[in-house]
Structures are given as C-alpha cells and as structure tokens.
matplotlib code that plots the C-alpha trace (Angstrom):
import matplotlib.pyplot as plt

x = [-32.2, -30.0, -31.6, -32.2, -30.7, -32.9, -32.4, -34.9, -37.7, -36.7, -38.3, -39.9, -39.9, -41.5, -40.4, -44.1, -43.5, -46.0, -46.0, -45.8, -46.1, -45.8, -48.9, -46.3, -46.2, -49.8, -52.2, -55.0, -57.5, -59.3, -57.6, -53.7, -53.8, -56.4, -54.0, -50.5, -48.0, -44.7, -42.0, -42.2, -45.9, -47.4, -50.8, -52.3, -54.9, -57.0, -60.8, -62.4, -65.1, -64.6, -60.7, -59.7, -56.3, -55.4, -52.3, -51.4, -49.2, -48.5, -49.9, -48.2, -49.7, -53.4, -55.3, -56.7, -54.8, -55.1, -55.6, -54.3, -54.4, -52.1, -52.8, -53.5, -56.2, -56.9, -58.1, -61.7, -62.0, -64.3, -63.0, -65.3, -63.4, -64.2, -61.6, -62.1, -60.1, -61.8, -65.4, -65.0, -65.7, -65.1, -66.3, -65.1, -64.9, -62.1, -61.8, -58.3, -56.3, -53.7, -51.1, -50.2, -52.9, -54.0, -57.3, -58.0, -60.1, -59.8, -59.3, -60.1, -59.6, -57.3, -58.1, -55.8, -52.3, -51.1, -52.2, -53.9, -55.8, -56.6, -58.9, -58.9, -61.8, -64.2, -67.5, -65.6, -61.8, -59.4, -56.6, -53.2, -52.6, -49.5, -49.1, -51.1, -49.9, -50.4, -50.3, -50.8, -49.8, -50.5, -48.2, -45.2, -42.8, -45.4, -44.7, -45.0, -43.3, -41.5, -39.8, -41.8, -42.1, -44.9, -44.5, -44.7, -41.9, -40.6, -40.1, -38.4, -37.9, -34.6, -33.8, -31.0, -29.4, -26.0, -23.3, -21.8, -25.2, -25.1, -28.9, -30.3, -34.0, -36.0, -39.7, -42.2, -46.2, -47.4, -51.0, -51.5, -53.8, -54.4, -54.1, -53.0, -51.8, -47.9, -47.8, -44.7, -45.4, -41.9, -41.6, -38.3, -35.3, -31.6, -28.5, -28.7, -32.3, -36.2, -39.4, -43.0, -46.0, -47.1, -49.9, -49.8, -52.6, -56.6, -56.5, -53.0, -51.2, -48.0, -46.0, -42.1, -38.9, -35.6, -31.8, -29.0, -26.1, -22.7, -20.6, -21.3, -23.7, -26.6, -28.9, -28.0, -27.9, -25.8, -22.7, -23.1, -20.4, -21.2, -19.0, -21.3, -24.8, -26.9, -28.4, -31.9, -31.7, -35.7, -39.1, -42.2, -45.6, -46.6, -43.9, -41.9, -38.5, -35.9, -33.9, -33.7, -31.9, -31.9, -32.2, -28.7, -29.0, -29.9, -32.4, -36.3, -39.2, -43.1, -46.1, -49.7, -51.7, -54.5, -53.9, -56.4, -56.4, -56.5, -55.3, -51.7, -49.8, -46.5, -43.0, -39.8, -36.6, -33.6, -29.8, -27.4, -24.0, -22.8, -19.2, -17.1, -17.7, -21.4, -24.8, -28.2, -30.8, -35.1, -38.0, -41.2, -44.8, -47.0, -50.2, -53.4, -55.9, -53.4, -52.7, -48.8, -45.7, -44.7, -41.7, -41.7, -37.6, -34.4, -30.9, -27.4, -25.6, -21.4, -19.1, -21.3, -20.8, -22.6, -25.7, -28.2, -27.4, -28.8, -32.1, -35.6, -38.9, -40.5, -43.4, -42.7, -44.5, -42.9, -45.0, -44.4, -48.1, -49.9, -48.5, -50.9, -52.6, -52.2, -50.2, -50.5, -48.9, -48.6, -45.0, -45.4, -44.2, -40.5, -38.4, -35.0, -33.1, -29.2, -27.1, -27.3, -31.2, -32.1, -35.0, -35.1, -38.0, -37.3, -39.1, -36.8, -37.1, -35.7, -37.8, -36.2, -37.1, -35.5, -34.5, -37.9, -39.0, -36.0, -37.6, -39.9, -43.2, -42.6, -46.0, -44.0, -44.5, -43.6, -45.8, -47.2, -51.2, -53.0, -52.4, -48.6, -47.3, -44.8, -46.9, -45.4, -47.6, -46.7, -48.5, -52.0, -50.8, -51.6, -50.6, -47.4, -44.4, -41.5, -38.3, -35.9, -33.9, -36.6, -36.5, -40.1, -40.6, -43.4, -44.2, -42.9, -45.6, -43.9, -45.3, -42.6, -41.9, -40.3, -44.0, -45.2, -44.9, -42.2, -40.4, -37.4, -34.8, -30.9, -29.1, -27.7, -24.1, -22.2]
y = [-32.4, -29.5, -26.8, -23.5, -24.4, -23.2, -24.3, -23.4, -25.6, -27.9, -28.5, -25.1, -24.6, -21.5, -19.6, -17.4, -15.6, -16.9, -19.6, -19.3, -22.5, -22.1, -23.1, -25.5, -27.9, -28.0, -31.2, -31.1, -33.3, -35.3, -34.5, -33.8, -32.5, -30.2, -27.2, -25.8, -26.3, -24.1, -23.3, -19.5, -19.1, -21.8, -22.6, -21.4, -22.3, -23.2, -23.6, -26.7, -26.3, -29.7, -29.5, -28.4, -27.3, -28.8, -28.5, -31.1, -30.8, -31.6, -29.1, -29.6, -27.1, -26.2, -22.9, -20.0, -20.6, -16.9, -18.4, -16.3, -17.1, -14.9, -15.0, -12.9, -11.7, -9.1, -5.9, -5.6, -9.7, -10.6, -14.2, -16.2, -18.6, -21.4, -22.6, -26.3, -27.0, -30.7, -29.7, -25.7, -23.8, -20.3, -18.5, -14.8, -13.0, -10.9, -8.3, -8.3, -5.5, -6.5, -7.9, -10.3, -9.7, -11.5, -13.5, -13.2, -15.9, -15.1, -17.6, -21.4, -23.1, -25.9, -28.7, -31.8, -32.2, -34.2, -33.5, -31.5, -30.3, -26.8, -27.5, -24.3, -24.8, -22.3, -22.3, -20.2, -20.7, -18.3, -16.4, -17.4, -18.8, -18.1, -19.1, -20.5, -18.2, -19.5, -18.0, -18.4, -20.6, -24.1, -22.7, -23.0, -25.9, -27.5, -30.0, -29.2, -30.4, -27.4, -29.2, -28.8, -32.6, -34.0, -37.8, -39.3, -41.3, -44.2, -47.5, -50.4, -54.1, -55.5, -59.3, -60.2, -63.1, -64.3, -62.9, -66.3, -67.7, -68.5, -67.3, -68.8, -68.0, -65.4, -65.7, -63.9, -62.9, -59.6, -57.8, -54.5, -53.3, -49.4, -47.9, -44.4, -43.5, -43.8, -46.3, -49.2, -52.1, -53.7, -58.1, -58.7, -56.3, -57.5, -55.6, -55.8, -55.1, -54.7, -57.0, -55.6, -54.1, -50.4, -48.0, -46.3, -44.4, -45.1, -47.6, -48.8, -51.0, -52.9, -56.1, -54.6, -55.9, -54.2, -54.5, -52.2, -51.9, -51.9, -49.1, -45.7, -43.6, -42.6, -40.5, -41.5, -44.9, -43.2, -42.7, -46.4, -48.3, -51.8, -53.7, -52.5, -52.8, -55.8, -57.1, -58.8, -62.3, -62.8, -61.7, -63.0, -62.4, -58.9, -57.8, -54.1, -54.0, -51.2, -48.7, -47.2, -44.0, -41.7, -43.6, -45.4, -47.2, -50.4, -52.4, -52.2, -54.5, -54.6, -56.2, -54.2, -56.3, -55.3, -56.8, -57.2, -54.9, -57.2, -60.1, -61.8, -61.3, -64.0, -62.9, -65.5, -64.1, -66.5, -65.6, -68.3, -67.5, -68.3, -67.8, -65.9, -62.3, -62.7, -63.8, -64.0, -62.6, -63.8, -62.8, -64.5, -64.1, -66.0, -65.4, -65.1, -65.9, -68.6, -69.9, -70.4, -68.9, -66.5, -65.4, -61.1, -61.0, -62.5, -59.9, -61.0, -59.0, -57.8, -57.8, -60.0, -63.6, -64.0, -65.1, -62.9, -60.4, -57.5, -58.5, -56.5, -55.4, -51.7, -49.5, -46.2, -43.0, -42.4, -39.2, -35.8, -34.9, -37.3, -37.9, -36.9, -40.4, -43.6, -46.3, -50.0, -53.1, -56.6, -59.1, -62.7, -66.0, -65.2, -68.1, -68.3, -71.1, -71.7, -72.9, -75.9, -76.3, -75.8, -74.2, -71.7, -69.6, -66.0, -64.8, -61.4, -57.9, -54.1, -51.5, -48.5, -45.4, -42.7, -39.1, -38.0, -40.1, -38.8, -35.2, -34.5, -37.1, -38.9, -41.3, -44.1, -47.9, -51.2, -54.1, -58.1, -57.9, -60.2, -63.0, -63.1, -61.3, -57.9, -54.4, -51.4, -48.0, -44.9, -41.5, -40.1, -38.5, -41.4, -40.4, -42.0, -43.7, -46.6, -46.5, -46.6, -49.7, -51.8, -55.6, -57.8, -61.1, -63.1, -66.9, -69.5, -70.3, -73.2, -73.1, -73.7, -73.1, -76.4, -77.8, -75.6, -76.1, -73.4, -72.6, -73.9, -73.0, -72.6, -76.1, -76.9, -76.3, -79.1]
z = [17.7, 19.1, 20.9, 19.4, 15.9, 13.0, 9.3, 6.5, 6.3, 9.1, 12.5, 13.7, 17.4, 19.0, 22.4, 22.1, 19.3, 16.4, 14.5, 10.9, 9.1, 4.7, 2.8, 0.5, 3.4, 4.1, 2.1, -0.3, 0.2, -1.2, -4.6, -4.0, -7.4, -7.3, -7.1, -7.6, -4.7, -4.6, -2.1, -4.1, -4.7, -1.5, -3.2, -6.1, -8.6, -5.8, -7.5, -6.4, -3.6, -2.6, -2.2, 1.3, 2.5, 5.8, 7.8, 10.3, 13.3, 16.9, 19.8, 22.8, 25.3, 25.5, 25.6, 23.4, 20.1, 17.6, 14.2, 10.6, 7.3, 5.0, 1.2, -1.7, -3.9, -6.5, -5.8, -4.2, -4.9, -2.4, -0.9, 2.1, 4.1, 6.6, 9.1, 11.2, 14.1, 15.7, 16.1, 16.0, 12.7, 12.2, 8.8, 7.3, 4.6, 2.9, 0.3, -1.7, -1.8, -4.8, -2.1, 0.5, 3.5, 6.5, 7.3, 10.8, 12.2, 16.3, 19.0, 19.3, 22.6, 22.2, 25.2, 24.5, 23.5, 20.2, 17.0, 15.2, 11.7, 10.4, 7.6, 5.2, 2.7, 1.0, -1.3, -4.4, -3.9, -5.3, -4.8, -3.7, 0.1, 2.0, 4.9, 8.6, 11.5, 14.8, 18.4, 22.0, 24.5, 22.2, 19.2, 21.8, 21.1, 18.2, 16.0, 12.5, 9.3, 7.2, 4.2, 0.8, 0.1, 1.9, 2.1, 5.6, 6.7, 4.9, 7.3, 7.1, 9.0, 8.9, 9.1, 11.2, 9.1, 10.0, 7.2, 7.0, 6.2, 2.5, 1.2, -2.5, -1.5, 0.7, 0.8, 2.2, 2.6, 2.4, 2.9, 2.0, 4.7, 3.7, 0.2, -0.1, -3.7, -4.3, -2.4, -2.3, -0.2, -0.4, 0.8, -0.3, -0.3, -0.1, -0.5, -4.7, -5.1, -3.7, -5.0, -3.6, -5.1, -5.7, -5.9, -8.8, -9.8, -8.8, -11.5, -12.3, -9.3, -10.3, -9.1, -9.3, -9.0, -9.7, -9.2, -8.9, -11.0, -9.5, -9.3, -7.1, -9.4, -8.0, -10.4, -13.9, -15.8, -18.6, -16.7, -15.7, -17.7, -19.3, -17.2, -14.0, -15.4, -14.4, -17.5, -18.4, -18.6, -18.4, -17.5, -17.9, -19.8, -20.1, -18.0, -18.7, -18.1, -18.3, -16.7, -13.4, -11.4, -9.0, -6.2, -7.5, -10.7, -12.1, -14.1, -13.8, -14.1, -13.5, -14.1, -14.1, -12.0, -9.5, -6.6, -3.8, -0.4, 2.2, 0.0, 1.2, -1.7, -1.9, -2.7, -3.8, -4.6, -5.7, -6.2, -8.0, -8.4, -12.3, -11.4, -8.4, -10.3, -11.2, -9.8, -11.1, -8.9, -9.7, -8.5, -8.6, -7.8, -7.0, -9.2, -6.9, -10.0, -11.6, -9.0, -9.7, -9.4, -12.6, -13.1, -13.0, -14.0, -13.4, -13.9, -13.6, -11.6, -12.0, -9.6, -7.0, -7.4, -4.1, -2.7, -0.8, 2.1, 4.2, 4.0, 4.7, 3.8, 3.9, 3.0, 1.0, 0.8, -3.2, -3.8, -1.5, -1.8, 0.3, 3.1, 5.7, 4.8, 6.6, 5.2, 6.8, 5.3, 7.4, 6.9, 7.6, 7.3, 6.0, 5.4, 4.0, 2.0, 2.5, -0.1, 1.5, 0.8, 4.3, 4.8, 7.7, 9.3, 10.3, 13.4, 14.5, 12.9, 13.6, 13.2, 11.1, 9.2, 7.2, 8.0, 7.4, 10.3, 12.3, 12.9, 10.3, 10.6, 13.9, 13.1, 12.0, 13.8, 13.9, 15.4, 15.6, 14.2, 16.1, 13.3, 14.0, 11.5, 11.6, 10.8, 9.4, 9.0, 8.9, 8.4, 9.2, 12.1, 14.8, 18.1, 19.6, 17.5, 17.8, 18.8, 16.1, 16.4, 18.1, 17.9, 17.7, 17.8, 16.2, 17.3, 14.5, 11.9, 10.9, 7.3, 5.6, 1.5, 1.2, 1.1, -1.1, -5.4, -5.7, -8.7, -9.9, -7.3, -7.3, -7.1, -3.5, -3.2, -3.1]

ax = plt.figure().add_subplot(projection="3d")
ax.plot(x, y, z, "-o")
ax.set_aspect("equal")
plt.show()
C-alpha cells in the first residue's frame, strides 16, 4: 500500500486524529437482512431486538480507546443503547433532536493487539445509524474495511500442470467444513469454466457447473454473438440450465441438492475435443445417496478445440453482507487424466486471493488438515494470514480414479 494515499472507502489509516468508520460497512448479525444498508443513509430500518450491529477491525496499539456512535432520531425520541467491546459493556441513553447527533459511550481499555468487535445492539431499535468514531492511542494505524460490500476475501488454489500436458479429466474431493450463507465451495475450475457447490439460502444448496462463452464481454449475454456462445448439449435429471453474465458470460447449470456439511463431496470434469475449433466440456457428480456418478451438464464450447488448462479450485464469499463469518472448505485427492489415459495425482497448490484479500480482509489462508488434504478459509476475522503466492505440498494419497466406476470418459488420443 503507499503511504499516506487516501481514496474513498479504501484502507483508513489514522496519525491520532479519530477514527471514523461508516455504519454501511459494519455486519448484522444474526439476520443480515434484518435492516437496510446504504452508502447514503448507513443503516436504517433497524427494529429487531435480536439484531446487533457489529463492526470488526484490527487494533494495533493498546490503551484507553473513546468510543461514539453517530446516528439520528426524531425529535425528543428517546433511544437506549448498549455497546460490547470483548467482555466490557457500556449502556446509554439518547434523546433525538431531528438531526445527525453523537452517542457518547466514554473510554474502554484496549489490552491486546489484533482484532476486534464493537457490538451495537439495543432493547427497542430505531432511528438511523451513522457512523463508529474511534479515538486514542488504539485507533492509530487500525485495520478496518471501508468499501460498502462486505464479503470477505475470495481464495483460490492453483494447480501447476505443465501447458504441454494434454488434460481430458480433472477430479477432485471436496468437504465443505463451515457454512455461511452465499457460499461457493468451487472443486474444479479450468480456464473455460468452474464446477462446485453453493449455499444458497437456509434451505436451498445447489450442485453448479457453468462455462464461459468466448469472446471478451463481461456483463451481458445479449451482446454475445452466436458464433461465441457455448451451447447445451445435455444435463441431467432435474437439472436448470441457462444463461450467465457479469462475471464474463456463458452458459449455466444446477442441481438443488442438499448436500451434507462435513460430507466429501466428488467432482469429475471431462473436455473432448470434437474438431480443432470446438470442445465439449462435462461435469459430473457423484451422487452421495445414488451412489453413482450423474451427469449435471455437458456445453460445447467455440473457438477452443482444446483440452483442459489453468486449473484450480476456490471458496467464494458471493453476497457483500456476510462477510464477517468464517468460511472453511477442505481439497483432496486431485487427479488428472492426459489424453493419453494416464492417470496422474496432483500433490502441489498456490495459495491466492483477490483484491479484496489484497488490503481490504487480510483473514484469508491456505493449509494441509491433518487428513492430507489442501484447506482454504477465509473470513471471521482469525488472527494472522498466508502469503499470497505460497506453494503446499500434501503427501500422495495414491487413490487413484482409474479404480473407481467413473463415467464414460473421453477416448484416448491416438
């Protein structure tokens, strides 16, 4: 980061002069939901007892730390507030005076660096909340995010595969080990697509697998021309398939399925080349109450003609509201399949992460669990982080797919 550069809503450094960090950038817990959010109006519609407004950062310097709460209420509204910092609690209450005023809870003593919550909560909620001011020795240099989307990081493993390496198959086991909401636990990424499993809603979790078109558009499939859209060329039972954009473009499938926390989930995705300008990409999944491999979708894919490249796995925050929740996801056992039919194990990953990881949310990690398998988590505000770019090795499983009862799989190459 370069010294003494400030944008709006970026990285907020003080040199003791307060702290004032926006009420948009601050969580609600336990429902997200439960009010409005705004970069113009910070939060509003605040009315649920049971809904608290916290703000996490990073203290690095201890001492007496002058706490503020700026909001609004009506005129002669009478508003009591609690405030939780760790095991101190500090209670007040404020009359409104038709405009922006400050809640002034005193001093808490701050005794260890790293991070921190201020949990804003009150009996009768109302009125509309600003802003957290902060002062005193801890509010110099903290760490606090300032952008109005509040997902954590998003953090990827990258497979270093030779480029000369022809790949028709990359498998791979995933366990989702946390479950936040908006939540995409991705096992098989490559350079034309992404096959994992999301977190939809509290009762809605889906198997997904999608592929992009060719062509440079990035927000809208209508300005996508025929001769660069992948087209369906399958799915499988009570799988939805359709359109995809801004994030680039291309086609979309999914299958509603509950799959288990904890539970290794098992990923297959095949490319065959159908002739040098096209190639047909499938994913599979392998059905933990069947017991079989179904097909979720197979695409062809324009301009390709090519096998598959760049590959990688990743776990996604996909909703800015929760990101102050831990996400934990475990990648093991990935094997690859040449052209050649040779099946080969992959025990080397890079740990990387977007540019909200870069300054933003700095709790992002990459690991082995003690089962030999890659970890990737992000969020929560764990102490400590890993180096962008750093390499792990895991020990061979040696459990290879050729012994399992795959599905069909692209001829060899002759």
């Amino acid at each position: 980061m370069k010294a003494l550069i400030f944008l709006p809503f970026l990285l907020q450094i003080t040199l003791g002069k307060p702290l004032n960090i926006p009420a948009f950038t601050a969580y609600l817990d336990p429902d997200p939901n439960g009010a409005q959010v705004s970069k113009d109006d910070g939060i509003t519609d605040w009315n649920t007892a049971t809904n608290k407004i916290k703000w996490s950062g990073q203290l690095k310097n201890t001492g007496d730390l002058s706490i503020q709460v700026r909001l609004t209420l009506k005129k002669n509204e009478p508003l009591e507030l609690h405030l939780k910092l760790g095991d101190q609690f500090k209670r007040l209450t404020v009359t409104g005076t038709g405009a922006s005023m400050l809640a002034d809870f005193g001093e808490l003593l701050v005794t260890r660096n790293g991070y921190h919550t201020f949990i804003l909560s009150s009996p009768a909620p109302s009125g509309k909340i600003e802003e957290l001011t902060l002062d005193g020795p801890p509010a110099k240099d903290a760490h606090f995010n300032f952008k109005p989307r509040r997902n954590s990081a998003s953090v990827h493993l990258s497979y270093p595969i030779k480029r000369e390496e022809e790949i028709s198959a990359f498998y791979c086991e995933l366990t989702g080990i946390e479950e936040p909401l908006w939540t995409y636990y991705m096992a098989c990424g490559w350079h034309r697509g992404y096959f994992g499993m999301q977190i939809n809603s509290p009762t809605e979790r889906r198997i997904i697998f999608s592929v992009w078109d060719s062509g440079g558009e990035a927000v809208d499939r209508n300005k996508v021309g025929q001769e660069d859209r992948v087209t369906l060329i399958a799915k499988g039972e009570s799988v939805n398939s359709g359109s995809f954009g801004n994030e680039g473009t291309g086609g979309h499938s999914h299958l509603k399925y509950q799959w288990e926390t904890g539970v290794k989930q098992r990923f297959l995705v095949t490319a065959e080349p159908v002739d040098s300008t096209h190639t047909i990409f499938a994913g599979y999944y392998f059905h933990p109450e069947k017991k079989t491999w179904i097909l979720i979708s197979s695409w062809k894919a324009p301009k390709e003609g090519k096998r598959l490249r760049g590959l990688y796995s990743f776990s996604e925050n996909f909703a800015g509201k929760n990101g102050n929740l831990l996400r934990k996801a475990s990648y093991g056992n990935q094997w690859v399949r040449t052209s050649a039919g040779e099946w080969k194990e992959i025990t080397t990953a890079k740990f990387s992460h977007d540019e909200t990881g870069k300054a933003d949310r700095l709790d992002r990690f990459m690991g082995l669990t003690k089962k030999n398998e890659f970890f990737l988590s992000q969020g929560g505000f764990v102490e400590g982080f890993t180096k962008f770019g750093t390499l792990f090795e895991r020990k061979p499983s040696k459990r290879s797919p050729k012994d399992m009862n795959l599905p069909p799989l692209p001829p060899i190459k002759k």
